[in-house]
C-alpha positions as CSV (number, residue, x, y, z in Angstrom):
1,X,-1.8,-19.2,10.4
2,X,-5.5,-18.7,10.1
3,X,-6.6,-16.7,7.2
4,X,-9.7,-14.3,7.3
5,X,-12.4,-16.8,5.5
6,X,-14.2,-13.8,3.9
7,X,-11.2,-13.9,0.7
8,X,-11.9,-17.0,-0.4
9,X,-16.1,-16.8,0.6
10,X,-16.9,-13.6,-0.8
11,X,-15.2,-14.8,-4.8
12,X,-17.5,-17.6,-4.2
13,X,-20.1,-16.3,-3.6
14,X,-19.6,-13.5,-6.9
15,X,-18.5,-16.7,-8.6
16,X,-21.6,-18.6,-8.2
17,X,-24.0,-15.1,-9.0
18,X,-22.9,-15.9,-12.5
19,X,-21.6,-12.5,-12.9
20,X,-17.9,-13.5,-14.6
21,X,-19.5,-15.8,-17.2
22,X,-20.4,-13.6,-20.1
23,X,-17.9,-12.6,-22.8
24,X,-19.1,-9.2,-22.1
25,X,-18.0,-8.9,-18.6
26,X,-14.9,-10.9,-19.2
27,X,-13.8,-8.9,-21.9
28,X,-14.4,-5.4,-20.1
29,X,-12.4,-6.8,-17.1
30,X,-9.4,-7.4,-19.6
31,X,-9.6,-3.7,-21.0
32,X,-9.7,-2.1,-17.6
33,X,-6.6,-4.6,-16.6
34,X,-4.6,-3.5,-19.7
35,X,-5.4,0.4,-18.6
36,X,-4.9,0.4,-15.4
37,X,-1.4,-1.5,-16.2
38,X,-0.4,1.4,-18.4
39,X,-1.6,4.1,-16.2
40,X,0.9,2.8,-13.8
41,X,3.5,1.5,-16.1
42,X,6.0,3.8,-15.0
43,X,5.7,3.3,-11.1
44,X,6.0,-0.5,-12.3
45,X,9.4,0.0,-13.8
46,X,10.3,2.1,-10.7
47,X,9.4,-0.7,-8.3
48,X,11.5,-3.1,-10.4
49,X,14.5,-0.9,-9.8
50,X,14.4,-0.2,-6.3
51,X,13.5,-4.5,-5.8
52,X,17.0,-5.4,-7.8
53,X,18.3,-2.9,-10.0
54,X,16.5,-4.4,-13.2
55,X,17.4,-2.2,-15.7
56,X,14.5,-0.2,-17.3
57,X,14.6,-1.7,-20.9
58,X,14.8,-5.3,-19.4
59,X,12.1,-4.7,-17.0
60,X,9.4,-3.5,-20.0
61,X,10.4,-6.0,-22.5
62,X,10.2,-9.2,-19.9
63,X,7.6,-7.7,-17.4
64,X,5.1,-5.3,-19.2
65,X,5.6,-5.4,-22.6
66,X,5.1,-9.2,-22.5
67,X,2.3,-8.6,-20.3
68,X,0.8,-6.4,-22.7
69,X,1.4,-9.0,-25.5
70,X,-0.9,-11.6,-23.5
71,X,-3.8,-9.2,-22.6
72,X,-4.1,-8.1,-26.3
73,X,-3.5,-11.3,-27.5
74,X,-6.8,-12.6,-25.1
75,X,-8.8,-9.7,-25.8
76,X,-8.4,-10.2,-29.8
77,X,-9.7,-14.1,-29.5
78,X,-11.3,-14.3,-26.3
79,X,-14.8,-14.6,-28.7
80,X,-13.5,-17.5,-30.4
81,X,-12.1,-19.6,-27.4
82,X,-15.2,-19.1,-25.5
83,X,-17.4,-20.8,-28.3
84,X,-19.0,-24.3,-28.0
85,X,-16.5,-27.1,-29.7
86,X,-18.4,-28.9,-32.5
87,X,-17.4,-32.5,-32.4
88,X,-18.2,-35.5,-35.0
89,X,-21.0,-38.2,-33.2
90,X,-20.6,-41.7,-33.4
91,X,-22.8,-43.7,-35.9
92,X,-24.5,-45.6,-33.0
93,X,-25.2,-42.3,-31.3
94,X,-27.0,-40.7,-35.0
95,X,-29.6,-38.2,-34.9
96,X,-27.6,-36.8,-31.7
97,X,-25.4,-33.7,-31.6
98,X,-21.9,-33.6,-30.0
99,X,-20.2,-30.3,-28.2
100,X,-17.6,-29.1,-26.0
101,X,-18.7,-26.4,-23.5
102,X,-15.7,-24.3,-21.9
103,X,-16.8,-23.3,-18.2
104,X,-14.5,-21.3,-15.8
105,X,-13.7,-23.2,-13.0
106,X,-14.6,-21.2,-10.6
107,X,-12.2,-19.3,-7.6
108,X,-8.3,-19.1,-7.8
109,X,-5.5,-19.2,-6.3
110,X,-2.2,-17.6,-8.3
111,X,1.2,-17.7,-6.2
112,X,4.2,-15.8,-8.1
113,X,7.8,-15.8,-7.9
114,X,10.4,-13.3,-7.7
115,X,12.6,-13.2,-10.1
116,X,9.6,-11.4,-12.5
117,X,7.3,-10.6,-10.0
118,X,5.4,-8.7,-12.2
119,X,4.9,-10.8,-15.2
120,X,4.9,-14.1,-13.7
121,X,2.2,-13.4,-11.4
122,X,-0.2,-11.5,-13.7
123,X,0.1,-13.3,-16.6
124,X,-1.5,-16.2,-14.9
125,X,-4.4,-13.8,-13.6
126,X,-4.9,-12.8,-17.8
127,X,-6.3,-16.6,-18.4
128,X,-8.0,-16.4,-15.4
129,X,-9.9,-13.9,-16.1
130,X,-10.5,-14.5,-19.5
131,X,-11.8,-18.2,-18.8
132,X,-14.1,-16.7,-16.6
133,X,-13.0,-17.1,-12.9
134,X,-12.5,-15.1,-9.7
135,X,-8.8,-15.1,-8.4
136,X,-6.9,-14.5,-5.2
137,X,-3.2,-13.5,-6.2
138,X,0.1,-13.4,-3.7
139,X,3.5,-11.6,-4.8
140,X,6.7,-12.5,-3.3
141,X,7.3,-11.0,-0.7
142,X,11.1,-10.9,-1.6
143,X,10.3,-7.9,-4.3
144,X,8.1,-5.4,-2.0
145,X,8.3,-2.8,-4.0
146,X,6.4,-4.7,-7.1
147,X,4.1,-6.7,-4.2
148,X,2.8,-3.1,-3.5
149,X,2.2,-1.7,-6.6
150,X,0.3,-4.8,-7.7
151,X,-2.1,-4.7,-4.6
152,X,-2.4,-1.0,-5.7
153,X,-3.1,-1.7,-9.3
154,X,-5.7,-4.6,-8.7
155,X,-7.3,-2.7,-5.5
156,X,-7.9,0.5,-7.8
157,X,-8.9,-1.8,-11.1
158,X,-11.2,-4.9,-9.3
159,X,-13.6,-5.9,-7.4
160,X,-12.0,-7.1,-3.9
161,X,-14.9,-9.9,-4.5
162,X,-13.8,-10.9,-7.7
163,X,-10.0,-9.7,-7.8
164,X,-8.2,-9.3,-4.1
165,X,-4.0,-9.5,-3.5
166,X,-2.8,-10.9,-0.2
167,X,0.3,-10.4,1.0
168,X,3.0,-12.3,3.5
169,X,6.1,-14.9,3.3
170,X,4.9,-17.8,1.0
171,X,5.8,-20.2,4.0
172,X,3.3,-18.9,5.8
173,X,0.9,-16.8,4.2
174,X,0.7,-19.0,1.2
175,X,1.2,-22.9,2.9
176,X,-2.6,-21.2,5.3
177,X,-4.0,-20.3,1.7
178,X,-3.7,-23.6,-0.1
179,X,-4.5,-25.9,3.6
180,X,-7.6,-23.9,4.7
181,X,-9.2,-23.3,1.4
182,X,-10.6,-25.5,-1.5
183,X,-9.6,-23.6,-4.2
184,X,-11.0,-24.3,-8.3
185,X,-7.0,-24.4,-9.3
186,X,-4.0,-23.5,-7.7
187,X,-0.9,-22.0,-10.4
188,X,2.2,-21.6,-8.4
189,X,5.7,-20.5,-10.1
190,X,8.8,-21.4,-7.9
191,X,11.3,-23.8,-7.4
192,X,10.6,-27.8,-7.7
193,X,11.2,-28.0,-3.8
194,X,8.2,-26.3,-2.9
195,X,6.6,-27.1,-6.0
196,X,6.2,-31.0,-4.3
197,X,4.9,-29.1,-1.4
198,X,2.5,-27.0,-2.4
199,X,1.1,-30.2,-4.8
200,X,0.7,-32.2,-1.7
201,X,-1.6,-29.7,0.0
202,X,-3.7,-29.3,-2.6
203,X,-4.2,-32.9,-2.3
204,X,-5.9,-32.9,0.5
205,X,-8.5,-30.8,-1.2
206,X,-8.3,-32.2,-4.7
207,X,-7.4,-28.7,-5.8
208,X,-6.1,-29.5,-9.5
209,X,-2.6,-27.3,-9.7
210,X,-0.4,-26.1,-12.2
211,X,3.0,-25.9,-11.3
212,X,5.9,-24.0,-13.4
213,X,9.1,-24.5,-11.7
214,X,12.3,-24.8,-12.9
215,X,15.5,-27.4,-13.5
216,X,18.8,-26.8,-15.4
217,X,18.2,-25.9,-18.5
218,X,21.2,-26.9,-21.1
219,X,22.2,-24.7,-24.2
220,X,23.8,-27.5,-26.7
221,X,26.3,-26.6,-28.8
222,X,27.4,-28.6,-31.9
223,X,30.4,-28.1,-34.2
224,X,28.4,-27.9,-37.4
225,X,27.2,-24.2,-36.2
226,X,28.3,-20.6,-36.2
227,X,30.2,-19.7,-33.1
228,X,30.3,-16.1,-32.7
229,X,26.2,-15.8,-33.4
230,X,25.8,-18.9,-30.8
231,X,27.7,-17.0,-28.1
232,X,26.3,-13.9,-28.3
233,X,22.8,-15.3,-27.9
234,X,23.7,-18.2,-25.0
235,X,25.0,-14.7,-23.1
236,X,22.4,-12.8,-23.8
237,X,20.1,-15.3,-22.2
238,X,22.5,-16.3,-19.8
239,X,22.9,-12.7,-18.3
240,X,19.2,-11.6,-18.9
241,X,18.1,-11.1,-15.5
242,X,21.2,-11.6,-14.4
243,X,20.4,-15.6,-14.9
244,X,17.6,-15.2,-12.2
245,X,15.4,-16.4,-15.0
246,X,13.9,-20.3,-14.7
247,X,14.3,-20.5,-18.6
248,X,18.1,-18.9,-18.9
249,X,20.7,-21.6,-20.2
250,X,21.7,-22.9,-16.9
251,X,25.1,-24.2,-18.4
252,X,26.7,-24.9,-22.1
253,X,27.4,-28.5,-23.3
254,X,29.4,-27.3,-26.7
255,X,31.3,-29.6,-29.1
256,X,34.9,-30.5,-27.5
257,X,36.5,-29.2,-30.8
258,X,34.4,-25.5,-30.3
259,X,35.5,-25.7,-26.8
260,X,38.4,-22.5,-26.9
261,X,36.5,-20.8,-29.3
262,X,32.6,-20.5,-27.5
263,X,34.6,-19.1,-24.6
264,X,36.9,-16.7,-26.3
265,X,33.7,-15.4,-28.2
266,X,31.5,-15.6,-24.9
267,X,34.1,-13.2,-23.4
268,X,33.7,-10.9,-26.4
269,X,30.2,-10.5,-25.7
270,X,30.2,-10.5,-22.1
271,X,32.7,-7.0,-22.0
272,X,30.7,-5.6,-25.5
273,X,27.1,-5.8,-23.4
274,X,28.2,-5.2,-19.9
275,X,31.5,-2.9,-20.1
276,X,35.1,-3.4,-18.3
277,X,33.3,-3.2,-15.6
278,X,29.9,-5.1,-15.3
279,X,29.7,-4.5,-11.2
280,X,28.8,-0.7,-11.9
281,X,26.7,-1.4,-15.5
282,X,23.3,0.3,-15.8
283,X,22.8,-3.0,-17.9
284,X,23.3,-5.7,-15.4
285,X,20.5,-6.7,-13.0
286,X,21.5,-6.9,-9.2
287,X,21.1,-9.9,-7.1
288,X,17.0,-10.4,-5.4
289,X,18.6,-11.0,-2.0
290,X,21.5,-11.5,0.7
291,X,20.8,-15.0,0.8
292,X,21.0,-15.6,-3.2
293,X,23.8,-13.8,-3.5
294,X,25.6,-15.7,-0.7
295,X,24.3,-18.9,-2.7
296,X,25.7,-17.4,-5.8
297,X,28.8,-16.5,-4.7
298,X,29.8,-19.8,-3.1
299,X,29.4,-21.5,-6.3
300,X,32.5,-19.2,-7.7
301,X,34.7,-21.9,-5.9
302,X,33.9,-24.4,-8.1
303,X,36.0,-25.3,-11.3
304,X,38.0,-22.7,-12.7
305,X,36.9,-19.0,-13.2
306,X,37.7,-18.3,-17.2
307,X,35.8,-14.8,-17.0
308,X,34.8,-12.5,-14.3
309,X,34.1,-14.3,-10.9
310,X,34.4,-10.3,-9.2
311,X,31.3,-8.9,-6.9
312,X,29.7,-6.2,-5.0
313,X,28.4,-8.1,-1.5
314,X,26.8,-4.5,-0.7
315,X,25.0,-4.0,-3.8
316,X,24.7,-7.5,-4.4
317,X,25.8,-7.8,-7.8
318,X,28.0,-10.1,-9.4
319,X,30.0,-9.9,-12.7
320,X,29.1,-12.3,-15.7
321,X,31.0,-15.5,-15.0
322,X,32.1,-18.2,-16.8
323,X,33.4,-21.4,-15.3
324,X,35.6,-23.7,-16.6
325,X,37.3,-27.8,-15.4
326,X,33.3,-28.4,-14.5
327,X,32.5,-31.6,-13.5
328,X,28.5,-33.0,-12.6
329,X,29.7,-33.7,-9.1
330,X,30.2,-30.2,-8.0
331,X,27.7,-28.3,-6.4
332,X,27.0,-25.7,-9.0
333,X,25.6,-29.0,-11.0
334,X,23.5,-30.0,-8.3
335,X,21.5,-27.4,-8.4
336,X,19.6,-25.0,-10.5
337,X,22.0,-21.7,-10.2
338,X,20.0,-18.3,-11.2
339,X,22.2,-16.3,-11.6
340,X,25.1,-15.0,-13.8
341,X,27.4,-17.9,-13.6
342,X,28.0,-20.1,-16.6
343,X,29.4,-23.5,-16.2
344,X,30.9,-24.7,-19.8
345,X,31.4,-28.3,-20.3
346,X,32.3,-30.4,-23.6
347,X,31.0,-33.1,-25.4
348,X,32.1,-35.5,-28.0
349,X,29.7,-38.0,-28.8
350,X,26.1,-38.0,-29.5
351,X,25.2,-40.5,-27.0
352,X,27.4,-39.0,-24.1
353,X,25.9,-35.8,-24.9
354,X,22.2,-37.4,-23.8
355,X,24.2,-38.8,-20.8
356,X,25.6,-35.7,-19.7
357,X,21.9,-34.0,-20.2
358,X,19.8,-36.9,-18.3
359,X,22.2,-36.3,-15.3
360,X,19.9,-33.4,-14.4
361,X,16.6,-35.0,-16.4
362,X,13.9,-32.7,-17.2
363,X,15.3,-29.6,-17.5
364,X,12.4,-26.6,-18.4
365,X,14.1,-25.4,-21.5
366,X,16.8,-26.6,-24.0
367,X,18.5,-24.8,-26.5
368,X,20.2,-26.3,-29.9
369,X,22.6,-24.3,-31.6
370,X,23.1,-26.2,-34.9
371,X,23.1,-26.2,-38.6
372,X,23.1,-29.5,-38.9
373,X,19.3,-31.1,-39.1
374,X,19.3,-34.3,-38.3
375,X,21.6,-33.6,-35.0
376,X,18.5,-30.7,-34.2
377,X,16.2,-33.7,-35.3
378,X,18.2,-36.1,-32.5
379,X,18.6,-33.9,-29.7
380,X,14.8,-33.2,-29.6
381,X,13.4,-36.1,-30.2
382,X,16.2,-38.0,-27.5
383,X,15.9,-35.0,-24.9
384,X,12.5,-34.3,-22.7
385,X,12.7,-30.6,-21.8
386,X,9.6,-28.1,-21.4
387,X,10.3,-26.1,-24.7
388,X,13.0,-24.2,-26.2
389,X,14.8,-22.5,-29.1
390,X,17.4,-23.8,-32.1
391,X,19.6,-21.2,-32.3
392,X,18.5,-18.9,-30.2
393,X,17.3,-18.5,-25.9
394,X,14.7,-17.4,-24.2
395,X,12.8,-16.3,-27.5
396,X,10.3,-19.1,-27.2
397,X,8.2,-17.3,-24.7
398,X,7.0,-14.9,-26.6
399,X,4.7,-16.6,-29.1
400,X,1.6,-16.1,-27.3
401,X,0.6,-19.1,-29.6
402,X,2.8,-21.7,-28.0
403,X,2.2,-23.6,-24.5
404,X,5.1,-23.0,-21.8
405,X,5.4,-25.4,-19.2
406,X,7.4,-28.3,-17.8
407,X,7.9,-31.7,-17.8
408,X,8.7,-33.8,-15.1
409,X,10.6,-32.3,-12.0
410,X,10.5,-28.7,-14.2
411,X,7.0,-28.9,-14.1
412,X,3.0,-29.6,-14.2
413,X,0.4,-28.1,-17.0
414,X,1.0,-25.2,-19.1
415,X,-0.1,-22.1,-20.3
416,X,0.2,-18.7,-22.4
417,X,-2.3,-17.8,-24.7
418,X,-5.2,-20.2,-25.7
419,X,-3.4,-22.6,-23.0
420,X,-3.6,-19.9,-20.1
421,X,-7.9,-20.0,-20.6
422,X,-7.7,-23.9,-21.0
423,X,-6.3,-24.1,-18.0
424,X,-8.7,-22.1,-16.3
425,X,-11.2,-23.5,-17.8
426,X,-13.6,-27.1,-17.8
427,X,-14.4,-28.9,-20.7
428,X,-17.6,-30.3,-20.1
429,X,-19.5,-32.5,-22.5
430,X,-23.0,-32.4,-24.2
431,X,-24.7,-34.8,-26.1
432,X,-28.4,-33.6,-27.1
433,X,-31.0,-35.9,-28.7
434,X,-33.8,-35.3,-30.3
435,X,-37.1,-37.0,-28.5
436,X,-39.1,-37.3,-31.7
437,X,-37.5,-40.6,-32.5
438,X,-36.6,-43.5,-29.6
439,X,-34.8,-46.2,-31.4
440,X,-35.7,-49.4,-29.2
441,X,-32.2,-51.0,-30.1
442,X,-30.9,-50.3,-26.7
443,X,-33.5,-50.9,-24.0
444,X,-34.7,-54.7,-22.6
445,X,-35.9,-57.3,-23.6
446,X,-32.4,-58.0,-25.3
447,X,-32.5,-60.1,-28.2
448,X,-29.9,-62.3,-30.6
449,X,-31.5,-60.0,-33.4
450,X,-30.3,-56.8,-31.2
451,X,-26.9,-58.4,-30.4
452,X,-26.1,-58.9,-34.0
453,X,-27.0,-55.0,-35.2
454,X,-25.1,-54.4,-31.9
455,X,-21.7,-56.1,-33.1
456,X,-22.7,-54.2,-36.6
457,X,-22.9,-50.9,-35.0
458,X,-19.7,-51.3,-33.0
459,X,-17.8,-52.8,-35.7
C-alpha cells in the first residue's frame, strides 16, 4: 500500500526551514495543544464512551487529565531541558570547553494503541513537540470514535506540515508508513508481537524506535503485609480499564499462607466497586472488540472460577473474575490477558517465587505488596520488570518525573517527562578551543620527550 509521499516530504521540508527549533515556537505549539485539548475535552470523553463504555471519571483521570499533567509539566521546564549541558574537560584537552547540545531529531512517526487511544498516542506527540520535531501520528483504528476526534483536534490546532494524523488498519496503513519512509524515530505502543515487526522494518531504514509493549505483569504478595489494603489496590488496578491496560497486574503470586484471605478480601472489593451486578455497572469498562472479548472469554475455562466468570457477548462486557487451581501451562499464562480476569497463584519460598516470575521474564510492571524491607529489597533487585509500585498499582505512571518503559520482550527506550524530549531529541557534542594557544604536544615529529608527557597526561 503506497502512501501519498507528500506526508512525510512536506514535515521535512518545515523540519529542515528551522522553524520548530526555537523555545519560542516550541513552547507556543504546547499552549495551543493544551487549548485545543480542553476545548474539546468533552467530545473526548464522549468518544471514549461510544469506543467501549469507559466510564467518564476513568477516561479523564487516565486519558486527559494525565495528558494535561505531561503538557504542563513540559511547558514549566521545557527552558531548562533545552539548555546546553556543561560538562568537565579532560586535563589533556585544557584550555578547551566541553557541552552537550540537544537537537530534535527531525520527522516522526507515533503509532498508538487502543486500549487509551487518547493518552497513549498524544503523550508521545507532547515530547515530540517539545524536543523540537515534526510528527505524523496514527490512532487505532479499533477506537474510531477517539481516531476522529484526534484528526479533528490536531487538523484544527497544527500545521498539516508540521502536525498531520493518518488513518487506516495498522497492518496496512501503518506496515506502508514505517517501509516507504525514513523516519527520525519511530514510537509505537502495542503488543510484543508486532512490536518485533515493526523493529524489523525500521531496520531497513536505520529508523531508531521506541517500542512500549507489554508482558505479564505480576502483583507479589508477601505474608508480612496488610491484606485487606493489598486487595483493594491489586483490584483496583486489575479492573481499571477493565484490565485492557499494559501495566494492570496481569495475575497475583501471594504468600501460600494469605492464599484464602487475598481472595475472600478481593471479592469484597470487587462487589463494593462494581455492584451485584458488575455486567450493567456505569463503573466497569466494556470490552474494545468482538474478537477480544472472544479471547477473553475463552480464557474463563481455565482453572477454577472463585468470582464472577458471567458476561454480556452483546455488549461485550465481562464481570470481574478471579481464577483459581492455575497452573503456568494453561493458556491464560501464555499470554498477556487484558482484561478483567485474575489468575491467583501461591508461593512459598523466596527462590520459587523468582521461578514462578521468570516463567514469563520481563514483565512491564511489578508490584510488591510488603512490609517487610529486605523481601521489597530482594524482589527488586532479583526481578527485571519495566517499573512499578510497593504497595500500590498503576500509581507509578503518574510522576511525570520517572521514565516508563520496558525491558526485554516488554519493551525498547522510555519516556514521560524529561525522558519523552530525550528521546526525541540528539545529544550531539562540542568541544571549542581557543586558537590563541597551539600546544605542539600532539602534532609530528613524535619524540621520546613527547611520549613521556604523553603517558603523564594519560596517567
Amino acid at each position: 500500500m503506497k502512501r501519498d509521499k507528500s506526508i512525510f516530504i512536506n514535515k521535512r521540508t518545515f523540519f529542515d526551514s528551522g522553524a520548530t527549533k526555537s523555545y519560542d515556537f516550541r513552547i507556543e505549539q504546547l499552549k495551543i495543544f493544551k487549548k485545543a485539548i480542553t476545548q474539546n475535552e468533552s467530545k473526548i470523553l464522549d468518544a471514549l464512551y461510544k469506543d467501549f463504555k469507559k466510564p467518564r471519571f476513568e477516561a479523564f483521570t487516565s486519558e486527559v487529565g494525565f495528558l494535561y499533567e505531561e503538557i504542563n509539566f513540559a511547558i514549566k521546564h521545557l527552558k531548562k531541558w533545552m539548555k546546553p549541558d556543561k560538562v568537565a574537560t579532560p586535563l589533556v584537552l585544557e584550555l578547551s570547553k566541553s557541552k552537550i547540545v540537544k537537537e530534535p531529531l527531525g520527522v516522526i512517526l507515533i503509532i498508538g494503541p487502543w486500549n487509551y487511544p487518547f493518552q497513549l498516542l498524544l503523550s508521545p506527540l507532547v515530547g515530540a513537540i517539545a524536543a523540537g520535531n515534526c510528527s505524523v501520528i496514527k490512532p487505532s483504528n479499533e477506537t474510531p470514535h477517539v481516531a476522529k476526534i484526534v484528526e479533528e483536534i490536531i487538523n484544527q490546532t497544527f500545521d498539516s506540515n508540521y502536525i498531520s494524523v493518518v488513518q487506516g488498519p495498522g497492518r496496512t496503513v501503518g506496515n506502508a508508513l514505517i517501509e516507504e519512509f525514513n523516519w527520525n524515530h519511530i514510537f509505537f505502543t502495542g503488543s510484543p508481537q508486532v512490536g518485533k515487526q515493526v523493529a524489523k522494518m525500521a531496520a531497513n531504514h536505520l529508523s531508531p524506535v521506541t517500542l512500549e509493549l507489554g508482558g505479564k505483569s505480576p502483583a507479589i504478595i508477601d505474608e508480612n503485609v496488610d491484606i485487606d489494603i493489598a486487595a483493594k489496590r491489586v483490584v483496583f488496578g486489575k479492573f481499571f480499564n477493565a484490565g485492557q491496560t499494559c501495566v494492570c497486574p496481569d495475575y497475583v503470586l501471594v504468600h501460600e499462607s494469605k492464599k484464602q484471605e487475598f481472595i475472600l478480601k478481593a471479592k469484597k472489593y470487587i462487589q463494593e466497586f462494581y455492584g451485584d451486578n458488575p455486567l450493567v455497572s456505569k463503573d466497569l469498562t466494556h470490552i474494545v472488540n468482538s474478537k477480544r472479548f472472544n479471547v477473553l472469554s475463552n480464557y474463563l475455562n481455565d482453572g477454577k472460577i472463585v468470582h464472577g466468570g458471567k458476561f454480556d457477548e452483546e455488549n461485550k462486557v465481562i464481570e470481574p473474575t478471579l481464577l483459581d487451581d492455575i497452573t503456568f501451562d494453561m493458556k491464560v499464562m501464555q499470554e498477556e490477558i487484558f482484561g478483567p480476569i485474575l489468575p491467583i497463584l501461591t508461593w512459598n519460598t523466596k527462590e520459587d517465587l523468582i521461578d514462578k516470575v521468570r516463567k514469563n521474564r520481563y514483565p512491564l510492571a511489578c508490584y510488591i505488596f510488603t512490609e517487610n524491607k529486605s523481601f521489597k529489597k530482594f524482589i527488586i533487585n532479583r526481578i527485571e520488570f519495566g517499573g512499578g509500585s510497593v504497595n500500590n498499582t498503576l500509581v507509578h505512571l503518574v510522576n511525570p518525573k520517572l521514565p516508563f518503559g520496558g525491558v526485554g520482550n516488554s519493551g525498547m527506550g522510555n519516556y514521560h517527562g524529561k525522558y519523552s524530549f530525550e528521546t526525541f531529541s540528539h545529544k550531539k557534542s562540542i568541544l571549542e578551543s581557543p586558537t590563541k594557544l597551539d600546544l605542539p604536544l600532539r602534532y609530528p615529529p613524535y619524540s621520546d620527550k613527547k611520549m613521556k608527557i604523553g603517558k603523564w597526561f594519560f596517567k
